[in-house]
N, C-alpha and C positions, 0 to 999 in steps of 0.2 A: 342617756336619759331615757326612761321607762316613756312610753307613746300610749298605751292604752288599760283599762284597768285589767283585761287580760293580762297581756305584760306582766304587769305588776302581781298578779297574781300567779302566776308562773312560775315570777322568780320565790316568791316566797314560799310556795309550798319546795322547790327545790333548798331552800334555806337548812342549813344545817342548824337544827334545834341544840347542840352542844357549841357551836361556833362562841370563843368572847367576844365581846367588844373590843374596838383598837382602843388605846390610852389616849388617844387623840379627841375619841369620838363628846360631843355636849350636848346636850339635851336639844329638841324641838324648840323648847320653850324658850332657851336664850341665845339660839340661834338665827329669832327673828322675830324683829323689834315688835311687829303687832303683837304678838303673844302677850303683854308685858302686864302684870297684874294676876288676880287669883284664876282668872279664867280667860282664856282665848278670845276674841272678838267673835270669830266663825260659830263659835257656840252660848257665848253669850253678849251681845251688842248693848255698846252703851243705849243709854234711856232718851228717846228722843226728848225736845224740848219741853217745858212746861205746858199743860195745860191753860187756854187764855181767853179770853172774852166768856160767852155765853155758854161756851164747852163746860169752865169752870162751875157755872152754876147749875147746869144738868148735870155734871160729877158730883158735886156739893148737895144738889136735893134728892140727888138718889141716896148718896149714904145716909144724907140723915132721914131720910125714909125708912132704908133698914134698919137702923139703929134704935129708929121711936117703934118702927111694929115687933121687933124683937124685945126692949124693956119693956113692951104693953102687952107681951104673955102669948105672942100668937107667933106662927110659925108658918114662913114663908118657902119652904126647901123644893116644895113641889108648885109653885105660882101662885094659890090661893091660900089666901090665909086662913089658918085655922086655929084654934085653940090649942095650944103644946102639951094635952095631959090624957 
């Protein structure tokens, strides 16, 4: 078992770049059950839980905040609003 990312990095640059793979060998990916889905856990983690109480409605009056000063023609990109033209 490799100990350190030296190590690990040791053995690889000694890797022979023409080397196959064994017949044996399977991917990362079905080799270990967290993996399971379009993407890894380690890089992308399911969605914590719903937003709830009072969270919800500072989420809900910000969007509809941007939503009404964007169809009222002004543009927020840099914090103050201005006229988009």
């Amino acid at each position: 078992m490799v100990e350190s990312d030296d190590e690990l990095a040791a053995l690889a640059m000694a890797a022979d770049v023409d080397d196959s793979l064994d017949p044996d060998a399977v991917p990362i990916s079905f080799s270990n059950p967290a993996m399971e889905g379009l993407l890894p856990d380690w890089y992308m983690p399911a969605p914590s839980a719903a937003v709830r109480g009072w969270r919800r409605v500072v989420v809900g009056g910000f969007g509809v905040a941007l939503v009404a000063v964007n169809c009222a023609g002004l543009c927020v990109t840099y914090g103050f609003p201005e006229i988009a033209w």
